[in-house]
C-alpha positions in Angstrom: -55.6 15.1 -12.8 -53.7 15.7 -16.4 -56.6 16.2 -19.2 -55.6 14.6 -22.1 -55.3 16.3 -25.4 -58.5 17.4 -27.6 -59.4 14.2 -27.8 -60.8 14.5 -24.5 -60.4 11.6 -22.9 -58.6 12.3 -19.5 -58.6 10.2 -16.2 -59.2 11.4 -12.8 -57.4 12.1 -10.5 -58.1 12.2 -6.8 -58.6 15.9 -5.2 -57.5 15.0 -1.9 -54.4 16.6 -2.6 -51.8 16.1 0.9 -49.2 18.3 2.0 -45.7 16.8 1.8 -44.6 14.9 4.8 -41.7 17.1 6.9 -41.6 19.6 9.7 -44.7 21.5 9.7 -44.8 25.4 10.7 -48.6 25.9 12.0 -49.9 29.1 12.1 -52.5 29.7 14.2 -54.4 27.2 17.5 -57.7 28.7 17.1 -60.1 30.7 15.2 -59.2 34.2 15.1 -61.0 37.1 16.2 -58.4 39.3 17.9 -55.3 40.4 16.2 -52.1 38.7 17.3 -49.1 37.4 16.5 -48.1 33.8 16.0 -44.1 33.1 15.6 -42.7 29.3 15.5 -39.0 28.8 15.2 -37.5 28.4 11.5 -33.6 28.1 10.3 -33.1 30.5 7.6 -29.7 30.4 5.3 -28.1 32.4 7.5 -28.3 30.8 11.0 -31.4 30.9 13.1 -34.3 32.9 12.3 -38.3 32.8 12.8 -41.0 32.4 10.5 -43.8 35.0 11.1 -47.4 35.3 10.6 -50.1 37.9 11.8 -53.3 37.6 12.6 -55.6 40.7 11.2 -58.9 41.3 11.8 -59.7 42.3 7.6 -59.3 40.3 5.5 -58.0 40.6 1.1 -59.5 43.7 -0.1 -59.1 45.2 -3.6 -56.3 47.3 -3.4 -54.8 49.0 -6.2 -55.7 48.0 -9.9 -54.7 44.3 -10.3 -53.0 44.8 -14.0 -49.8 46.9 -14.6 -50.8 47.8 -17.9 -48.9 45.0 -19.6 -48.8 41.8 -20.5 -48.0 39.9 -17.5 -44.6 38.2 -17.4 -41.9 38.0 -14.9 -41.3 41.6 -15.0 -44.4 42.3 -13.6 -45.4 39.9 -11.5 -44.4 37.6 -8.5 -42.5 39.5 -5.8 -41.7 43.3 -6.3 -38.2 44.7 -6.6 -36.5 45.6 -3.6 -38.8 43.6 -1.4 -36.2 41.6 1.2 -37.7 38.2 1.8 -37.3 36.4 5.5 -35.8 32.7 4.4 -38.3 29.7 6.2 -37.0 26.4 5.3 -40.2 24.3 6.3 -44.0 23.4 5.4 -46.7 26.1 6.7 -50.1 25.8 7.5 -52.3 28.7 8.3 -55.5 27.9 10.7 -56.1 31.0 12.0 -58.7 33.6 10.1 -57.1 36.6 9.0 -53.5 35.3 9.2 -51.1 37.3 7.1 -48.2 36.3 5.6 -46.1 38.7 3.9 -42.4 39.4 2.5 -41.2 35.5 2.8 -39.5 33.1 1.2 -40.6 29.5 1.8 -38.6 26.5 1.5 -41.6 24.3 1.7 -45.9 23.8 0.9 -47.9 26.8 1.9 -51.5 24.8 3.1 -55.0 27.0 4.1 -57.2 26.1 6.3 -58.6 29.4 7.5 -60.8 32.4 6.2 -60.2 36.0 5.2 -56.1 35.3 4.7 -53.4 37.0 3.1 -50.5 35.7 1.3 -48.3 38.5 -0.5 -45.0 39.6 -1.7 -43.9 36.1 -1.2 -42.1 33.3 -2.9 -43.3 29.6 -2.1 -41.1 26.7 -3.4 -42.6 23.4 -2.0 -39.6 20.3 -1.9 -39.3 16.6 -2.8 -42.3 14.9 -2.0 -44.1 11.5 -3.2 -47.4 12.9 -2.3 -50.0 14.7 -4.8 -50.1 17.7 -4.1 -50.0 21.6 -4.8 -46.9 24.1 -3.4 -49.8 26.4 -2.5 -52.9 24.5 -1.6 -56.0 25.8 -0.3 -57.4 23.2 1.6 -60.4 25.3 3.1 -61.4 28.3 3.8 -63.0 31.8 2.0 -62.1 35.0 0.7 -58.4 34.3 0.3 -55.8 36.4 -1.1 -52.8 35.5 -2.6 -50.9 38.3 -4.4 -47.2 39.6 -6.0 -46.2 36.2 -5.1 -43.8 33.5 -6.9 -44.3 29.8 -6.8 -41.5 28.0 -8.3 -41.2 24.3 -7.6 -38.0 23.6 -5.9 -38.0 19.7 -7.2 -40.3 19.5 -9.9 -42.3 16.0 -9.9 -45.2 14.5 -11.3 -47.0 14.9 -8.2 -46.9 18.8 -7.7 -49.2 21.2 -9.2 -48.2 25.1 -8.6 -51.6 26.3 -7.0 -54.8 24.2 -5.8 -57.4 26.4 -4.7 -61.8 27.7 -4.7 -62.3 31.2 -2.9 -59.5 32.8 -4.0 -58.1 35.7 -5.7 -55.0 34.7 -7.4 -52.8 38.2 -8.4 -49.8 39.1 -10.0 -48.9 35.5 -9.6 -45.6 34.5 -11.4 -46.1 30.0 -11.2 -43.6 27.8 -12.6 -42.3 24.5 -12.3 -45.8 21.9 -11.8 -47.2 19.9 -13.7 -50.6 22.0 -14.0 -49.9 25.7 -13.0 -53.4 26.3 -11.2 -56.2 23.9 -10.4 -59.2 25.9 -9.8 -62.4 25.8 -7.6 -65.4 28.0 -7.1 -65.9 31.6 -6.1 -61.9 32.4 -7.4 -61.0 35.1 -9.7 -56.9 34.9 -11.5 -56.2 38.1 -12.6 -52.5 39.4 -14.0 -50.9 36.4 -13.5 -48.1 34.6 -15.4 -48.1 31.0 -15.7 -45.7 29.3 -17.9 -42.7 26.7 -17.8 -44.9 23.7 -17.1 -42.8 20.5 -16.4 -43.3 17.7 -18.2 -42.8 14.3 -17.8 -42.7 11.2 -19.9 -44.2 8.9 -17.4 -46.9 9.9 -14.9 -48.6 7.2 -12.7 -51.9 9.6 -12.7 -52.4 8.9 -16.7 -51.3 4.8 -16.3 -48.1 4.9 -16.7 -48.5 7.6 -19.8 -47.4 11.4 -20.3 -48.5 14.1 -18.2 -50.9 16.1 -19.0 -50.0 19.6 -18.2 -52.4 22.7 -18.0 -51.6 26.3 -17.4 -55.1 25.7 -15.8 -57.4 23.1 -15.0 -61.0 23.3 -14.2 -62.6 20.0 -13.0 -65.7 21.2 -11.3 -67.1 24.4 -9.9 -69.0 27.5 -10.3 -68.5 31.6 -10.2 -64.6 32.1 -12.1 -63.1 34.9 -13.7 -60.1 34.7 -15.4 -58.9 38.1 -16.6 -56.2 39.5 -17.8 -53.4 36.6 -17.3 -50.5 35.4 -19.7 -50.9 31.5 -19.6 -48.3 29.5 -22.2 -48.2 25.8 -22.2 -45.8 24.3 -25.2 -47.1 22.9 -28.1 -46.5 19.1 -26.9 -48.4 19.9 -23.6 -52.0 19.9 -23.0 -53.6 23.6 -22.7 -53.8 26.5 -21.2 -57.0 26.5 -20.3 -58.5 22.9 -19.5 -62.8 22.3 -18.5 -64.0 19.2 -17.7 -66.5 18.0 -15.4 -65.1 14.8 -14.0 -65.4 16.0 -10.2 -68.7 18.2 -10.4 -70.7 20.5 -12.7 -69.1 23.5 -14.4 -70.6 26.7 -15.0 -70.0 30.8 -15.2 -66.5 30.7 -16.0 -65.8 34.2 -17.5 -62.5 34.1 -19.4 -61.6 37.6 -20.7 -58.5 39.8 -21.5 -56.1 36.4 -21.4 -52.8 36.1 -23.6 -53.0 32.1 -24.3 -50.7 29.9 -25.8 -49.2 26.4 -26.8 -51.4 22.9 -26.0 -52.9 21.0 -28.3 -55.8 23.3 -28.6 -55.0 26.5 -26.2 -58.6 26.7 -24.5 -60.0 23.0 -24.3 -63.4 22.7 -23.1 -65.6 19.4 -22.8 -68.8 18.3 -21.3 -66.9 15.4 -20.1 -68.7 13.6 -17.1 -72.0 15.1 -17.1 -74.3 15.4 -20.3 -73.9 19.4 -20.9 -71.4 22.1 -20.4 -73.1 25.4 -20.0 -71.9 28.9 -18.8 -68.7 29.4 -20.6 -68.0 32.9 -21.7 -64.5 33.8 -23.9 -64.2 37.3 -24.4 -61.3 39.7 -26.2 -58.5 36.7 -25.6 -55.6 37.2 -27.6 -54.0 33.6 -29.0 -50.6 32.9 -30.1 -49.9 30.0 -33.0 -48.0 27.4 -31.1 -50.7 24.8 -30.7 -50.0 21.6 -31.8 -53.1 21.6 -33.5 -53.4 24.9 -35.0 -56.6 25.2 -32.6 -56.6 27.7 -30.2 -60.4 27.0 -28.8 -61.6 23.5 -28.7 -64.8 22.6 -27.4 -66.9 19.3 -27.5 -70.5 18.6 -29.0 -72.5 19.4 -25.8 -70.5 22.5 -24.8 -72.0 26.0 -24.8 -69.5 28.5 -25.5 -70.5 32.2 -25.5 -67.5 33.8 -27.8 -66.8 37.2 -28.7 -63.8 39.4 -29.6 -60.8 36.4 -29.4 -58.5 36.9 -32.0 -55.1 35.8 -33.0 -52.5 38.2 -31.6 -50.2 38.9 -34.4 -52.7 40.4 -36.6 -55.8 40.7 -34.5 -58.1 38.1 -36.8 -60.7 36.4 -35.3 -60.0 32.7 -34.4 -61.4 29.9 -35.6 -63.5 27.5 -32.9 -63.4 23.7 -33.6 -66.0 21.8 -31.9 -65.8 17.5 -32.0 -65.8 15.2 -29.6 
């Protein structure tokens, strides 16, 4: 789904999001208890090669501090220097608990369907495809980990979103190349992640034949997110960076704190829109650049409540100003 602009009348889109059809690297027969290794064959640019994941028994943990002290951008985020990446030019699903996948570079979708999983230091790039879907798509499964990865759409469409996820925590994430950078369920924290470059497109079958509607992220239902510490830039003829609605569910304890935001028509767009209220929506010390197309870096409807404190403009640290209409 592409929200529309503050006028806040956007059309659903179905969540059944499908992987693209091709050759399909499945990771994992079973549930996983035992550690093991699960290897399917794989050509890689250089001749034959395999594509490797491994079962552990722990699953994401915290690790070291999530930020590098910086404002996230492709310096700092996606896959480290130095890392050399194994080349797998097909789709992967992941059905075994405590798969991990690390250090690879995937010419294809990146699906979940298993618990306590582990995707790092890895760039994942999707291909043509006329289905909707996501280039890293968590289709089930909790406590998931995705982390110092890239996901760069390889053929840009109006079909593919970056990431589509609930139970996750998204870090260091460097997402380019959708239409929305991150649709996002429950239970999921994005911390230190750069989301920019949205792809637009004049005509999207989604929105009746009309624009896309792109959104660094969109928020269509769901409870328990945090949203700290990320640099999220649409342009100023795209939608926002952060998009709430409630057209799939209620919404409520999103925590959005420590964000650099730009671009959209208004850069944080929040609406009650398909239930009567929207409650439990907390912007705190956000820092908002002036390309909106509106000069409105926080919309929110009539029947939103926003809890605001500490967002101010970045270039001289002003408070912002909040519209609220319908």
């Amino acid at each position: 789904m592409r929200t529309s602009l503050p006028i806040l009348t956007a059309l659903a889109l179905s969540l059944a999001l499908s992987t693209a059809c091709g050759t399909s690297a499945t990771t994992g027969a079973g549930t996983g208890g035992t550690a093991s290794t699960h290897t399917t064959s794989a050509s890689s640019a250089g001749g034959a090669g395999t594509s490797t994941s491994t079962g552990s028994g722990s699953g994401p943990d915290a690790g070291s501090p999530p930020c590098p002290g910086a404002k996230p951008d492709a310096t700092n985020t996606g896959v480290p220097a130095g890392v050399t990446l194994q080349v797998v030019n097909q789709d992967v699903t992941v059905t075994q608990d405590g798969t991990v996948i690390d250090a690879q570079d995937i010419h294809g979708f990146l699906t979940i369907k298993a618990s306590h999983v582990r995707v790092t230091r890895s760039i994942v790039r999707g291909h043509a495809t006329a289905a909707t879907t996501a280039i890293i798509k968590v289709a089930s499964g909790t406590d998931i980990l995705i982390e110092d990865t890239e996901v760069a759409a390889a053929e840009p469409s109006v079909d593919v979103d970056g990431v589509s996820a609930s139970n996750v925590t998204a870090r260091r994430l460097n997402i380019h190349g959708g239409v929305d950078g991150m649709k996002l369920g429950s239970n999921s924290t994005v911390e230190c992640c750069f989301i920019h470059d949205l792809v637009s497109f004049a005509s999207d079958p989604n929105q009746g034949g009309g624009p896309t509607h792109n959104d660094a992220i969109q928020i269509l239902a769901g409870t328990g997110m945090h949203i700290v510490g990320n640099q999220l830039v649409a342009t100023k003829d795209q939608n926002a960076a952060i998009q709430i609605t409630e057209d799939f569910g209620t919404v409520n304890d999103i925590h959005i704190e420590n964000n650099w935001a730009d671009g959209g028509g208004c850069t944080f767009n929040f609406s009650h829109k398909g239930a009567a209220a929207l409650d439990g929506i907390f912007t705190v010390d956000n820092r908002f650049g002036r390309n909106s197309f509106f000069n409105c870096p926080i919309l929110k409807s009539t029947m939103t409540t926003l809890v605001s404190s500490g967002d101010v403009w970045d270039d001289d640290s002003t408070p912002v100003p909040i519209q609220t209409h319908d």
